[in-house]
C-alpha positions as CSV (number, residue, x, y, z in Angstrom):
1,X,-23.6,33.6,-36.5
2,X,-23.3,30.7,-38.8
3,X,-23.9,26.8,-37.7
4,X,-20.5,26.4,-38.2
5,X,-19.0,29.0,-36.0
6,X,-21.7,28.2,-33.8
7,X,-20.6,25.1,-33.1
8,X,-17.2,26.2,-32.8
9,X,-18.1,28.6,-30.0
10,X,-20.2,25.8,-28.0
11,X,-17.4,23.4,-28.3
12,X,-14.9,26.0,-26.5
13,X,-17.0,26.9,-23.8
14,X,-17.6,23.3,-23.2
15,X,-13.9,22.6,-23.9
16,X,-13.1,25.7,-20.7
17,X,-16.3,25.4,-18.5
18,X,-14.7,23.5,-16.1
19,X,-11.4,26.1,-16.1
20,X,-10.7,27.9,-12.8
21,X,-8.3,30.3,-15.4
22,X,-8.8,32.0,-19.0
23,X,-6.3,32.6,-20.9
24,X,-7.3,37.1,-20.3
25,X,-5.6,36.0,-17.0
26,X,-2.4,36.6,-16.0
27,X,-1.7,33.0,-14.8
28,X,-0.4,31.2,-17.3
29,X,-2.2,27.7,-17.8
30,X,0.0,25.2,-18.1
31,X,-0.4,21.4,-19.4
32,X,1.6,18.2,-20.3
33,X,2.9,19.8,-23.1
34,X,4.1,22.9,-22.4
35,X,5.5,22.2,-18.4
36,X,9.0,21.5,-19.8
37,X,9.6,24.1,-22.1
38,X,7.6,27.2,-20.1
39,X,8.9,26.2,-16.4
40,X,11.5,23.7,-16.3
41,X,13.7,25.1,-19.3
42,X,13.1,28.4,-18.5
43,X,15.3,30.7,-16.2
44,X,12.4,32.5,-14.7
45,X,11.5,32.1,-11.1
46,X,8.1,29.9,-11.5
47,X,4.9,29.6,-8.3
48,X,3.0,26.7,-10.2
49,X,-0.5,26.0,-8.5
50,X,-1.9,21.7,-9.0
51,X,-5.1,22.5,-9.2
52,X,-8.7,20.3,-9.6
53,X,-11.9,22.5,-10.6
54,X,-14.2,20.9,-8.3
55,X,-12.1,21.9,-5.7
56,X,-13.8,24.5,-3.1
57,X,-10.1,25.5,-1.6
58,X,-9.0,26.0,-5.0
59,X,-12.0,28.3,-6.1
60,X,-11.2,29.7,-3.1
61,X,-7.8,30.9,-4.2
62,X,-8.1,32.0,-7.6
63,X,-9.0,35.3,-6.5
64,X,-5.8,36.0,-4.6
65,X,-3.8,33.9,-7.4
66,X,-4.8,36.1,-9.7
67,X,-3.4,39.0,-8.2
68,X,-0.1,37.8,-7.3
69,X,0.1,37.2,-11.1
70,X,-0.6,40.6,-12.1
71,X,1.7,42.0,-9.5
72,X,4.6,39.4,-10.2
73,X,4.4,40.3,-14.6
74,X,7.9,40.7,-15.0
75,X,9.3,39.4,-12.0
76,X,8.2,35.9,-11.9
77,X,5.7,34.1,-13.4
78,X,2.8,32.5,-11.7
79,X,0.7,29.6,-13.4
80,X,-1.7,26.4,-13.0
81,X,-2.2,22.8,-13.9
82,X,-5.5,21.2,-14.1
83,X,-4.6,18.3,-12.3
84,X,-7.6,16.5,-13.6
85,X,-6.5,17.0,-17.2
86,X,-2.8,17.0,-16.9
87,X,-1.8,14.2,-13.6
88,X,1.2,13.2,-15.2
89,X,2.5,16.7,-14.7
90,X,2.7,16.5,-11.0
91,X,3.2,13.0,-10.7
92,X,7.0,13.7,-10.5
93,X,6.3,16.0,-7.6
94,X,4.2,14.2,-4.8
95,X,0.7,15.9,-5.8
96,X,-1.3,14.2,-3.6
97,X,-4.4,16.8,-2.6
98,X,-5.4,20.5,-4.2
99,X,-4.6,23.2,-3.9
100,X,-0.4,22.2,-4.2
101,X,1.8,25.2,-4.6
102,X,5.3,24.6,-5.6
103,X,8.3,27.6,-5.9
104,X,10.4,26.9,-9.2
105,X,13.3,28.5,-8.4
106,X,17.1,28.3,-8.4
107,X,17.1,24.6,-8.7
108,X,14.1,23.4,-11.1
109,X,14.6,19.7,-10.4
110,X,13.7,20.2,-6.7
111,X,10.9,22.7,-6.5
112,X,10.0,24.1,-2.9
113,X,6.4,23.4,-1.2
114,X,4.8,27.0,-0.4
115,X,3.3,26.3,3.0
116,X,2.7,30.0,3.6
117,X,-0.9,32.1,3.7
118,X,-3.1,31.8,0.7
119,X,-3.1,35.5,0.4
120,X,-1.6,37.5,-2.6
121,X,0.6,39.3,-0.2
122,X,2.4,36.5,1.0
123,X,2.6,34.4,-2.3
124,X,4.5,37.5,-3.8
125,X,6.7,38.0,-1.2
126,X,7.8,34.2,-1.3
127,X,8.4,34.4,-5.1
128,X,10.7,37.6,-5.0
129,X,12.8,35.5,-2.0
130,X,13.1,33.0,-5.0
131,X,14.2,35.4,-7.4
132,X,16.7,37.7,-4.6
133,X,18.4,34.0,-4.5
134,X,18.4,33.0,-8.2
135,X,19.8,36.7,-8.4
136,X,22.8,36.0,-6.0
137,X,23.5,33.0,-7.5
138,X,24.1,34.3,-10.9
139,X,25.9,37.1,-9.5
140,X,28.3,34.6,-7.7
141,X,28.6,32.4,-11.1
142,X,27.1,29.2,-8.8
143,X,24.0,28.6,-11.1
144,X,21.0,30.0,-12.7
145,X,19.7,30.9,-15.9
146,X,20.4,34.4,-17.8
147,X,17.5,34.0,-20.2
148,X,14.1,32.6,-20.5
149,X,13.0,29.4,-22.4
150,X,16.2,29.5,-24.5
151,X,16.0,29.1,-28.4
152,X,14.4,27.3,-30.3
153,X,15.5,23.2,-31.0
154,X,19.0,22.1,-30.2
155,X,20.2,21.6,-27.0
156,X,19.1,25.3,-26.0
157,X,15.6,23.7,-24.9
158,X,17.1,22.0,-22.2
159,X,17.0,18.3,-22.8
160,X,19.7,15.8,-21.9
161,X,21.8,14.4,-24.6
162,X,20.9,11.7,-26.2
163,X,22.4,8.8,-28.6
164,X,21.4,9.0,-32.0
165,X,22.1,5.3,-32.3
166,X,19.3,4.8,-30.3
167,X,16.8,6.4,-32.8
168,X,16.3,2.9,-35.5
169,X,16.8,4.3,-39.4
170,X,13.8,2.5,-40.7
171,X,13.7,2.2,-45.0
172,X,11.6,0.8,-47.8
173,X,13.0,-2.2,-47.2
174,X,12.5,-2.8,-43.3
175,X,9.6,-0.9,-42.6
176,X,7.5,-3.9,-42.5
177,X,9.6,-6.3,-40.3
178,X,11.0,-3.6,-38.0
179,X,7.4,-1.9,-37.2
180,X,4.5,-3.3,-38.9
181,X,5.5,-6.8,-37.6
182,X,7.2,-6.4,-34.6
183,X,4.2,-5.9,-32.4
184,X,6.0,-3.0,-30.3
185,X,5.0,0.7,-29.7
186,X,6.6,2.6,-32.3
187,X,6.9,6.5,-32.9
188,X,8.2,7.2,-36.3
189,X,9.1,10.5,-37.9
190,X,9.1,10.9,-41.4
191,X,11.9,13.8,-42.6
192,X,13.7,15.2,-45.3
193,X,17.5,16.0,-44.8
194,X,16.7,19.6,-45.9
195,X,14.2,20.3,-43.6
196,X,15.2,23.5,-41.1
197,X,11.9,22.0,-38.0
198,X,13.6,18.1,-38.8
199,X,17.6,19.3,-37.9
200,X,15.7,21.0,-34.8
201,X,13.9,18.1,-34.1
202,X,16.8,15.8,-34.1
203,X,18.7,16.4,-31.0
204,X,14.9,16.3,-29.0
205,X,14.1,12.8,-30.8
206,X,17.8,11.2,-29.9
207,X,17.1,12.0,-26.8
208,X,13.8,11.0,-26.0
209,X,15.1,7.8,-28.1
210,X,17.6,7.0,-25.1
211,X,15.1,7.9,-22.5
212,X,12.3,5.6,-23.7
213,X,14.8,2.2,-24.8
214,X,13.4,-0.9,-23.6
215,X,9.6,1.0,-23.6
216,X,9.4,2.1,-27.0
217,X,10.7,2.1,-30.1
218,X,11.2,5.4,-32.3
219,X,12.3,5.5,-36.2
220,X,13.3,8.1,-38.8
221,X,12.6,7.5,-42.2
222,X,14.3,9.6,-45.0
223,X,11.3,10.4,-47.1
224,X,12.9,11.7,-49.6
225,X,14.7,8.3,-50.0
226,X,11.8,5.7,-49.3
227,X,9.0,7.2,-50.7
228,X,7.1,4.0,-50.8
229,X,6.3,4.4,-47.2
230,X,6.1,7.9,-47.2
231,X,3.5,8.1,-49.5
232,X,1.0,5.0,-47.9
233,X,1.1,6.8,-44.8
234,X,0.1,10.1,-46.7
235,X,3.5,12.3,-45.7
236,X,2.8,15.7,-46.8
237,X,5.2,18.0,-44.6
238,X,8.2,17.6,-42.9
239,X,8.3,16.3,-39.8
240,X,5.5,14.3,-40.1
241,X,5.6,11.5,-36.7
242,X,3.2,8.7,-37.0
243,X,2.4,5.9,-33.9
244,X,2.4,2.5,-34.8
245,X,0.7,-0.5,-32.9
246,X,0.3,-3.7,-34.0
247,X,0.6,-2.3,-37.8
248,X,-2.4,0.8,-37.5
249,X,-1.2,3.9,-37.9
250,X,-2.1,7.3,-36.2
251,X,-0.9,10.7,-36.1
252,X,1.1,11.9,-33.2
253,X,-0.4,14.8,-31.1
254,X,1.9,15.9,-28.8
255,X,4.9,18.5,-28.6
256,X,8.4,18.5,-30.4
257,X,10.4,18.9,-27.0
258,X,11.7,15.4,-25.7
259,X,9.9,15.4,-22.5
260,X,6.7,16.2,-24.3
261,X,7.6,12.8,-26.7
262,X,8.5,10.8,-24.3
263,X,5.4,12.0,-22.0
264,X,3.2,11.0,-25.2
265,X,5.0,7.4,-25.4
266,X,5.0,6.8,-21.6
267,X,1.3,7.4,-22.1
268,X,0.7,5.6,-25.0
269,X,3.0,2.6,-23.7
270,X,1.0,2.6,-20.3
271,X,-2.6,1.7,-22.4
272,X,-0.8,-1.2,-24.1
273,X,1.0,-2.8,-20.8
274,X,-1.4,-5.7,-19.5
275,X,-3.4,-5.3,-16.7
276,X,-1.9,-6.6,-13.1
277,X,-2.3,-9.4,-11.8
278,X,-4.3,-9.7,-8.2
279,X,-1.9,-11.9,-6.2
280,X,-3.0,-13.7,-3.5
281,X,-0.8,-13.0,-0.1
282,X,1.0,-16.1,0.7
283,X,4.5,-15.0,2.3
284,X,6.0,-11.5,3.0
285,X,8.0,-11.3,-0.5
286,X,4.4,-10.8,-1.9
287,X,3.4,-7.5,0.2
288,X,7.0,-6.1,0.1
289,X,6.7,-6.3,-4.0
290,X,3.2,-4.6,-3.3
291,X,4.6,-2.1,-0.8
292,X,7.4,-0.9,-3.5
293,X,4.4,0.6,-5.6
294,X,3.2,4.2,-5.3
295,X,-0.5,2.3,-3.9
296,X,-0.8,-1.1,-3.2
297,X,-4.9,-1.9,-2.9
298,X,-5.1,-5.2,-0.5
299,X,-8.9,-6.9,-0.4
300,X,-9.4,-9.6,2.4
301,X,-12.1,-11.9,0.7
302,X,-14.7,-14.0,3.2
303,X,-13.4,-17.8,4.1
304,X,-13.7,-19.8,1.1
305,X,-16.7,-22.1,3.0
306,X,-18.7,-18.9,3.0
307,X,-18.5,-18.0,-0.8
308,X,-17.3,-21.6,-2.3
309,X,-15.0,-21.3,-5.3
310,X,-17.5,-20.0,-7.7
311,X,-17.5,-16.7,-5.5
312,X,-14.3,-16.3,-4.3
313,X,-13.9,-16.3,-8.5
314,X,-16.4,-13.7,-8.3
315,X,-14.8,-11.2,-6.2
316,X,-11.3,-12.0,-7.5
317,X,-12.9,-11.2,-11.4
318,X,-14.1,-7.8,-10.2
319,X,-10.8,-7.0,-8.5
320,X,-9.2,-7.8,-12.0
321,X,-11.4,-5.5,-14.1
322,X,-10.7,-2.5,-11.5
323,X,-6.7,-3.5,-12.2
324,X,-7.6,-3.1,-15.9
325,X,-9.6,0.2,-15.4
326,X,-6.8,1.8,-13.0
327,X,-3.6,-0.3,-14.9
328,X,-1.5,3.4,-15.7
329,X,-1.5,4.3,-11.9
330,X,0.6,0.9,-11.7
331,X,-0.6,0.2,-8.8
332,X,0.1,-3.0,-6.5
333,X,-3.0,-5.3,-6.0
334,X,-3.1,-8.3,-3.4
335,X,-5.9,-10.3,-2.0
336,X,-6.1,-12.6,1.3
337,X,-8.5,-14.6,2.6
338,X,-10.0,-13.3,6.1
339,X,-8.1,-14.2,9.2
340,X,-5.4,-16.0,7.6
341,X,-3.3,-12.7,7.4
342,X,-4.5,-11.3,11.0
343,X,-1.6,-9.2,11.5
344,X,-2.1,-7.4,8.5
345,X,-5.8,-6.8,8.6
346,X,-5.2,-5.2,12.4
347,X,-2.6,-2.4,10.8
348,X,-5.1,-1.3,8.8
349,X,-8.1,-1.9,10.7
350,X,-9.8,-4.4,9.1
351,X,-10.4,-7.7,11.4
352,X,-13.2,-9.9,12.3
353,X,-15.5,-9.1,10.2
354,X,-17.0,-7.3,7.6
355,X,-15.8,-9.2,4.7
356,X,-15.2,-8.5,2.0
357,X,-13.1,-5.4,3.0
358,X,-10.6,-3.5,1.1
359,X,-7.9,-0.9,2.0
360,X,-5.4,0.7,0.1
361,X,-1.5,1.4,1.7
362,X,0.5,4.2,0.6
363,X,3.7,2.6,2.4
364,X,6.3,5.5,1.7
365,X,3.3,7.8,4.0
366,X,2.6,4.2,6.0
367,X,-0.7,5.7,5.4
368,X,-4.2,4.0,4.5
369,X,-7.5,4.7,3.5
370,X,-10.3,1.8,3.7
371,X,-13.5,1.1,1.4
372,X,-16.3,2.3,3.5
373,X,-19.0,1.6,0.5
374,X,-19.9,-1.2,-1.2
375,X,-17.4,-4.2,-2.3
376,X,-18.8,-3.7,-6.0
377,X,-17.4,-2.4,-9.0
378,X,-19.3,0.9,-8.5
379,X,-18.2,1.2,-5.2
380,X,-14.4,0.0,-5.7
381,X,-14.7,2.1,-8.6
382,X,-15.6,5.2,-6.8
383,X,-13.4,4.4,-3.7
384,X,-10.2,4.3,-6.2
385,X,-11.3,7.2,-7.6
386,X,-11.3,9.4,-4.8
387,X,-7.6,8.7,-4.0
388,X,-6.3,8.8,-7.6
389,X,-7.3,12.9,-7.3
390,X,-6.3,12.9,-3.6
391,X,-9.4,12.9,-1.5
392,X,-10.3,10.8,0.7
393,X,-9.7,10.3,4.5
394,X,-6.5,8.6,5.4
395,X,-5.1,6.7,8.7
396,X,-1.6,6.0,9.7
397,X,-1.0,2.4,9.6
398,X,-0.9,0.8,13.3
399,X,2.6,0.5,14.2
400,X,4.0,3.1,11.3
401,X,5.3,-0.3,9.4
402,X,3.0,-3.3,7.9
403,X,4.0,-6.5,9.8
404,X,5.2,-9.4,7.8
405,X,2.8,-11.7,6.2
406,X,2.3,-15.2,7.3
407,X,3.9,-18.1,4.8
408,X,0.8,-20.0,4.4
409,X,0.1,-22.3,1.5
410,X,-1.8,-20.9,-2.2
411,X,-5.6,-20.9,-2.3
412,X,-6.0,-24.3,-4.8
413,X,-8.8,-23.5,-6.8
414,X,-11.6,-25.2,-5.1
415,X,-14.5,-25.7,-2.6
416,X,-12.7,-25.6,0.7
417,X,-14.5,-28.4,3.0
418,X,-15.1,-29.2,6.1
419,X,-12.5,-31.1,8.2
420,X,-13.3,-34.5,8.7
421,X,-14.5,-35.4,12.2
422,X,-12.6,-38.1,14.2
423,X,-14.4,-40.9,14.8
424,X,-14.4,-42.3,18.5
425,X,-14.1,-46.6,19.0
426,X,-16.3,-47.2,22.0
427,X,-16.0,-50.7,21.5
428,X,-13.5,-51.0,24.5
429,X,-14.4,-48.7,26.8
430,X,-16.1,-49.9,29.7
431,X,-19.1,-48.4,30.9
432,X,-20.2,-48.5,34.7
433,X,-23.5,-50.3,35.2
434,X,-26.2,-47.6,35.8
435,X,-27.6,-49.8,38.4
436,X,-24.3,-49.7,41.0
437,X,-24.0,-46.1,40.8
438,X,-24.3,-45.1,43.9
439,X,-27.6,-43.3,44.7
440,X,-28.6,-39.9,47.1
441,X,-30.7,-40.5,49.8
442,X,-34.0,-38.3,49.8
């Protein structure tokens, strides 16, 4: 074995060491790329299993996955996402903790939770249910597909129409202002009109065009026509897409389907968004904007006379940099200073003391989990960890709704200080002599 091949064969088993699945295996892995065209555009009856390799109930299973696979080839097809490569695949479907098992069956859009044993036997018989009703369905002309993943390009791969308006016909001549110089995410394919993979393309770019407007921008340049362009970027085949940012150009490295372009852009667009901003809680509009996102992460700081404004700056600083490490969740982050928000910190157990403290709300679950470790960027950092794969121990908020906030006024920046003692005029009060105060007798 040569270095070269060598290497080759220690990158791969690096690449799959962490895989509960090979690809000898009848369960089909499946990944960002691929989801769309394999199980959503295809009219086979799918059992998907969200998966994380460090999970023990997931090793557990893969025995008994495995062999519904083999005994479902033909029937249905039975695959897995590694959830810790591939998140934004279940995103759109609640994955909250591993393993998640979801039925893809008559209606794709609205898979089913499998809640059933984790035994081969009753994972099989769940998936021919699916197909019996995908079965009926056709038979009755009410829905389902007749075929698999459908042809190739066009509108056969399933995506939703979209308006070629909304694709910008960059040239020679407006390359520079449009993309170079705009300061916008771009995606740009460079095509020539003859080009049998570009008229496939086409339909899947319009669409994912429409889809992203107001996000990101994509472009088609004729290359056969503005081969200025074409040829600084290095065009050698057709399609070739390029992603612009702030005038650097790289190559694009997802699928030609428009869910796997628009995955790509939503991706790309969430590591140029700024980070959020930590707002402190000052009235109830501030949680209930928090509340609306998928986490919001609220941190009572100590009283500013315990930290002064240098550490309250401190705290707030680290809180910023976690926003910036965890900015694609788009979470909701808030801050309040201890006691003056009392109501809140008793719904999610926090109160008192112990400050700093931190818990983040799920409110759609009116569930939270608390930061039992250190308030420090390693142990923030590890505490948001944990929930963004789903582990972590969770209560229900007191009440089953967060209370409203109090309207208090804005931290302003500085020391906080002491309130200023009254002082007492003694000058007209009059005193009893001490000597005809009346005395006990012995």
């Amino acid at each position: 074995m040569d270095f070269t091949t060598g290497w080759l064969v220690v990158a791969l088993l690096a690449a799959t060491a962490h895989a509960l699945y090979s690809p000898s295996d009848d369960v089909i892995e499946l990944t960002a790329s691929n989801f769309q065209q394999k199980v959503i555009n295809s009219g086979d009856v799918w059992l998907v299993e969200f998966y994380a390799p460090w999970c023990g109930h997931c090793k557990n299973l893969v025995p008994e996955w495995k062999k519904a696979a083999t005994a479902l080839k033909g029937v249905a097809k039975v695959g897995a996402v590694d959830m810790t490569a591939h998140q934004s695949v279940g995103g759109p479907y609640n994955v909250r903790g591993f393993p998640t098992i979801k039925v893809f069956g008559l209606s794709k859009d609205k898979p089913e939770d499998y809640n059933g044993a984790r035994t081969a036997q009753a994972m099989v018989d769940s998936a021919l249910q699916q197909v019996q009703k995908v079965v009926k369905a056709r038979l009755s002309g009410k829905g389902g597909k007749s075929g698999g993943s459908g042809g190739s390009g066009g509108q056969g791969s399933g995506s939703k129409a979209g308006n070629k308006d909304d694709v910008v016909e960059l040239t020679d001549a407006n390359f520079e202002s449009k993309v170079l110089n705009s300061g916008d995410l771009w995606l740009v394919e460079f095509f020539a009109p003859w080009c049998g993979h570009c008229k496939r393309l086409e339909p899947e770019w319009a669409s994912a065009a429409t889809e992203l407007k107001g996000k990101v921008k994509l472009g088609a340049l004729d290359a056969t026509v503005h081969t200025v362009m074409a040829s600084r970027y290095q065009v050698q085949g057709y399609p070739t897409i390029k992603v612009f940012k702030d005038g650097e150009a790289t190559d694009y490295q997802g699928g030609r389907t428009a869910s796997d372009i628009v995955a790509f852009a939503l991706d790309a667009h969430a590591e140029n968004i700024p980070p959020p901003e930590v707002v402190e809680v000052t009235s109830a509009e501030v949680m209930k904007a928090c509340a609306e996102k998928q986490l919001c992460v609220v941190s009572f700081l100590p009283h500013i006379l315990d930290t002064g404004a240098s550490g309250r700056n401190q705290y707030l600083k680290q809180l910023l940099a976690m926003g910036e490490k965890y900015k694609k969740k788009v979470w909701g982050w808030v801050w309040a200073e201890a006691g003056a928000q009392s109501k809140l910190e008793e719904a999610l157990g926090i109160g008192g003391f112990g400050y700093p403290a931190m818990a983040a709300v799920n409110s759609r679950k009116m569930k939270y989990a608390t930061l039992k470790g250190s308030f420090s960027e390693s142990g923030i950092n590890e505490f948001l960890r944990e929930l963004s794969f789903g582990r972590g121990s969770t209560a229900p908020v007191k009440g089953a709704a967060l209370p409203d906030a109090q309207t208090i006024e804005a931290w302003d920046g500085l020391d906080g200080q002491l309130p200023e003692e009254e002082e007492w005029d003694l000058s007209d009060v009059e005193l009893d002599d001490l000597d005809d105060e009346p005395k006990d007798e012995l």
